[in-house]
C-alpha positions as CSV (number, residue, x, y, z in Angstrom):
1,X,0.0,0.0,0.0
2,X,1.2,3.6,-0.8
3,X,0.0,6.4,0.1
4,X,1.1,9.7,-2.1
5,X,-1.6,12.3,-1.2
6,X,-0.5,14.1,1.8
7,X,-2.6,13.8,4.9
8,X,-1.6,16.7,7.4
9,X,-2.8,16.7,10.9
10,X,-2.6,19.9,13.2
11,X,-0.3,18.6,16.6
12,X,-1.8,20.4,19.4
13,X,0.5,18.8,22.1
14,X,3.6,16.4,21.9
15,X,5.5,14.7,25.4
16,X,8.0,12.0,25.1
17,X,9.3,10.2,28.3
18,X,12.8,8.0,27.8
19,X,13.3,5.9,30.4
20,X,17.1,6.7,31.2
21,X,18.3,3.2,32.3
22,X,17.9,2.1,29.3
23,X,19.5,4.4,26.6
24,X,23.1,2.0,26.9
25,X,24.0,1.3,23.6
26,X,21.2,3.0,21.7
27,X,21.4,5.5,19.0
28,X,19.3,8.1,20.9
29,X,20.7,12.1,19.9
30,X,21.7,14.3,22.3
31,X,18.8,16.4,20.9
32,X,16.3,13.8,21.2
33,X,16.8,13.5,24.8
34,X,17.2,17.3,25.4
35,X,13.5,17.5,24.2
36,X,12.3,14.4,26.6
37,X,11.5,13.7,30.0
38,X,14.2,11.6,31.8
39,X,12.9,12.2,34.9
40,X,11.3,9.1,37.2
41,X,7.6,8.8,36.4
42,X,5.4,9.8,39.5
43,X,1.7,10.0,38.3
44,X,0.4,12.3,41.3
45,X,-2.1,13.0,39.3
46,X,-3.6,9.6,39.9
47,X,-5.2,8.3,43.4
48,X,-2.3,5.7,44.9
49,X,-4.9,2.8,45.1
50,X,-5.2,2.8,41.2
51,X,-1.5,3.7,41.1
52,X,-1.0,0.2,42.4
53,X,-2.5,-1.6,39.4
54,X,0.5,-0.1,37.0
55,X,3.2,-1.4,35.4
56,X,5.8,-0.3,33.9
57,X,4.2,-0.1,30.3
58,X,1.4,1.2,31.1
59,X,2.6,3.7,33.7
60,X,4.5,5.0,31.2
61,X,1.6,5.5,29.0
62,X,-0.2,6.9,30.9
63,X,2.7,9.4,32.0
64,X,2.9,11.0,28.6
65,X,-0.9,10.9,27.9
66,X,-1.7,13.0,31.2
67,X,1.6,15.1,31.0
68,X,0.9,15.7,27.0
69,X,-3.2,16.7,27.6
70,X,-2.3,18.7,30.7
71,X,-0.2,20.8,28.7
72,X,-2.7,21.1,25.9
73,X,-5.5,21.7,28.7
74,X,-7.7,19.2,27.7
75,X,-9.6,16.8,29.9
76,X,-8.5,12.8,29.3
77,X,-12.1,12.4,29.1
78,X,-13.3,14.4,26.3
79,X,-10.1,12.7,23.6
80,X,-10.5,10.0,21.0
81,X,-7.4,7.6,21.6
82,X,-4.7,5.5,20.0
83,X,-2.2,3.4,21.8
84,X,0.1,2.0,19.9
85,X,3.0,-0.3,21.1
86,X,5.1,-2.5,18.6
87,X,5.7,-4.9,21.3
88,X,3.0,-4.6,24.2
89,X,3.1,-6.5,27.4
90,X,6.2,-8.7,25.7
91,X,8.2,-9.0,28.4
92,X,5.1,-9.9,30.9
93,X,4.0,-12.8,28.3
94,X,7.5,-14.5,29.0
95,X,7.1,-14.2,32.7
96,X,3.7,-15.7,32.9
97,X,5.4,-18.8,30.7
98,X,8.2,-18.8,32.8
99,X,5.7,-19.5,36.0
100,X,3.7,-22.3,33.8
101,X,7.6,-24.0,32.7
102,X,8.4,-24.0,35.9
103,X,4.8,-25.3,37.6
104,X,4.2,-21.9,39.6
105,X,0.8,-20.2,40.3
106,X,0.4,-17.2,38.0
107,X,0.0,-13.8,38.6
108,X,-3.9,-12.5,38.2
109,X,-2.5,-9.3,37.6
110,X,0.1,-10.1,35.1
111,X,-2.7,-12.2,33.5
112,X,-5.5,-9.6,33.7
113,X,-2.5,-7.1,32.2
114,X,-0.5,-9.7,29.3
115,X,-3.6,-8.4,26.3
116,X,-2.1,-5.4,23.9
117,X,-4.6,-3.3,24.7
118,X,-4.0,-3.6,28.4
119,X,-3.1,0.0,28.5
120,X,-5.5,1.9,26.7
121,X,-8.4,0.2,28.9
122,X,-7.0,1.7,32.0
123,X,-6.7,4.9,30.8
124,X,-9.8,4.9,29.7
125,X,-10.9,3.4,33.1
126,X,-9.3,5.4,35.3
127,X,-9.7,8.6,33.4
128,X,-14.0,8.0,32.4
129,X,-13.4,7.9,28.8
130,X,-16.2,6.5,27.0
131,X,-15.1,7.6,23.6
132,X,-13.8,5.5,20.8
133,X,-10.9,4.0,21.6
134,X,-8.0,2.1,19.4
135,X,-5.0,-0.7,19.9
136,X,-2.0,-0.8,17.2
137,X,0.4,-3.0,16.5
138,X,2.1,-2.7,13.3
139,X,6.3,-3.8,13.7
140,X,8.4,-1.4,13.0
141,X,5.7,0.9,11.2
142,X,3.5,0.9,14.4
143,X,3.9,4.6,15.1
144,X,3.1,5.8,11.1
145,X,-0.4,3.7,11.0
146,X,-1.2,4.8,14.6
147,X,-1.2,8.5,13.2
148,X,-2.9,7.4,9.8
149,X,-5.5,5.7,12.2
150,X,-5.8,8.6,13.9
151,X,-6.3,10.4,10.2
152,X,-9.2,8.8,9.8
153,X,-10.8,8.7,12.9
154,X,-10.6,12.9,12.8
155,X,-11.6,12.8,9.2
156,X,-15.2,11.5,10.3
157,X,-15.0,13.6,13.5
158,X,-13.6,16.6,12.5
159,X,-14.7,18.4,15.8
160,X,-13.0,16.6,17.9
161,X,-9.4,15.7,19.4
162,X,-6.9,12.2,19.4
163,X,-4.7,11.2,21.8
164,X,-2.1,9.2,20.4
165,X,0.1,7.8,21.9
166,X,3.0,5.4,21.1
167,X,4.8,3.5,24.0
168,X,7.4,0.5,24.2
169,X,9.0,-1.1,26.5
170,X,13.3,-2.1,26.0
171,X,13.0,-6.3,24.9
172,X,14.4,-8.3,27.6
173,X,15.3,-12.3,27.4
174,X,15.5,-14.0,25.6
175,X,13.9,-11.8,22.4
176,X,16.6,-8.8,23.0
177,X,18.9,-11.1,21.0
178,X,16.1,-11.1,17.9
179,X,16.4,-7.0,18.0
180,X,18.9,-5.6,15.4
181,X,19.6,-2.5,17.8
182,X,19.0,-2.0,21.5
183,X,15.6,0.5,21.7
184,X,15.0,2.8,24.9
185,X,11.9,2.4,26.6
186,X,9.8,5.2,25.9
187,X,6.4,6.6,26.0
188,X,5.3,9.6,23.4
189,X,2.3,11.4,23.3
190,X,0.8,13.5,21.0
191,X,-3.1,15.4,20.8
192,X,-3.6,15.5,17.1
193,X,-6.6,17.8,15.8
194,X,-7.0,18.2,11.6
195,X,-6.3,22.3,12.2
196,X,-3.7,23.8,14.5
197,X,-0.8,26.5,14.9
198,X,1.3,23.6,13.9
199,X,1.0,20.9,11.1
200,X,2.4,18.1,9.8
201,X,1.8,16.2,6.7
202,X,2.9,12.5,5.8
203,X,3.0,10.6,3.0
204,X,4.3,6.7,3.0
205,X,5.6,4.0,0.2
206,X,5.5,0.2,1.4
207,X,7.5,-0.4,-1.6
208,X,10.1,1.6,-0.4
209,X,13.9,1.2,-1.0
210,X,14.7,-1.7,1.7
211,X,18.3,-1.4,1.3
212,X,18.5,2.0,2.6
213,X,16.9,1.2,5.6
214,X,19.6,2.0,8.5
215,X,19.6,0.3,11.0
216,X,20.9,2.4,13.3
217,X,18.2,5.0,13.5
218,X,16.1,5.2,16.2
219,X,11.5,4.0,16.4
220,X,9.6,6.1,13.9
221,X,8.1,7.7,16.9
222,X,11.1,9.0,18.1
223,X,12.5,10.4,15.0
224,X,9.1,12.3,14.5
225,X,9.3,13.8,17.9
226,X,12.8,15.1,17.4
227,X,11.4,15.8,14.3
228,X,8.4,18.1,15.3
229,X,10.8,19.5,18.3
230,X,13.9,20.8,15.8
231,X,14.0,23.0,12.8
232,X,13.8,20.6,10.8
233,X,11.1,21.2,7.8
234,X,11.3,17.3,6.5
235,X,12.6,14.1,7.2
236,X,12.5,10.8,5.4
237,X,13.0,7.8,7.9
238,X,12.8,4.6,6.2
239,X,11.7,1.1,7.9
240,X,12.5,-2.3,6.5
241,X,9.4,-2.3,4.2
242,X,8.5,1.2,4.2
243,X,9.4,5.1,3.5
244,X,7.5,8.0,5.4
245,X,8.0,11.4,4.8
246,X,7.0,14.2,7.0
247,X,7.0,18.1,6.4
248,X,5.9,21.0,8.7
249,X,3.4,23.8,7.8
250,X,2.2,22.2,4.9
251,X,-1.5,22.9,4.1
């Protein structure tokens, strides 16, 4: 599939969250992480008793989408959402079949919390949002189909807001020896509108030139945050089967 029409979306609000433990051996820019939070997540915003029932995926989801809405001033309640995660509750799966190898009781919790959309169902628990809400999961083009999800989904409610938010957690054993490059754990959030001060328009190619693909760059998600954050009017970051292209400003 190939998309050549621009779609632009208006970004209302952008927060990315690195966790800092993890940036050994990644290819993160020192302008990257001047623009993120490195700081330790602390959620005041939510009551201790629900506190309790997050991990570390999706605290850090929910970090960036209260952090990112805060600054935009709009409620958690009132947003269409996408949550998008290339990996989701990976590293929980292996624990829970750890516990059955080794003939241990389960967690409930770990259970309750192992589905992909694990995440997005608290937040829209413990935040009272009854609108639509959407799970990706796309490899390494998660982030680019969570905002052309989030296209559409404004295209047939052009009144209203998405929160988008794209969130992984670093691979641990035994699938960090599958990953080409080491990845931080990170959380970014963006409230996407069709008009704002600021826009950004996308076009993608699946049929894109595979043997450009570096792979030393860092998630799509990360490159478009440094990438809305810096001065730069385009970029072209290219995945194993695909080519997106962002510019700024363009109407």
């Amino acid at each position: 599939m190939t998309i050549t029409t621009k779609l632009t979306l208006g970004v209302l609000s952008s927060y990315c969250w690195i966790d800092e433990n993890t940036l050994n051996g990644t290819n993160c820019s020192e302008s990257l992480l001047k623009f993120s939070d490195l700081d330790a997540i602390s959620l005041q915003q939510i009551p201790p008793i629900k506190r309790r029932r997050l991990n570390g995926l999706s605290r850090m989801a929910m970090h960036s989408s209260l952090e990112c809405l805060q600054h935009a001033k709009i409620e958690p309640s009132d947003v269409f959402t996408v949550f998008a995660s290339q990996h989701g509750e990976l590293n929980r799966t292996v624990n829970i079949v750890n516990d059955l190898v080794q003939n241990e009781d389960i967690s409930p919790k770990d259970f309750s919390l192992s589905v992909h959309n694990a995440s997005l169902g608290l937040f829209s628990i413990f935040n009272k949002n009854k609108n639509v809400g959407t799970s990706i999961a796309a490899n390494h083009n998660t982030f680019g189909f969570a905002l052309l999800e989030s296209y559409n989904i404004l295209k047939s409610n052009p009144d209203k807001k998405v929160l988008l938010t794209c969130f992984d957690m670093q691979v641990g054993q035994p699938f960090d020896r599958l990953q080409p490059r080491p990845e931080p754990s990170y959380s970014l959030a963006l409230v996407l509108s069709l008009e704002a001060e600021q826009t950004v328009s996308f076009t993608f190619d699946r049929n894109g030139d595979t043997q450009k693909h570096a792979m030393s760059v860092p998630p799509l998600a990360l490159s478009f945050f440094e990438f809305i954050q810096g001065n730069q009017l385009t970029l072209q970051h290219q995945t194993p089967d695909t080519r997106w292209e962002f510019s700024k400003n363009a109407v």
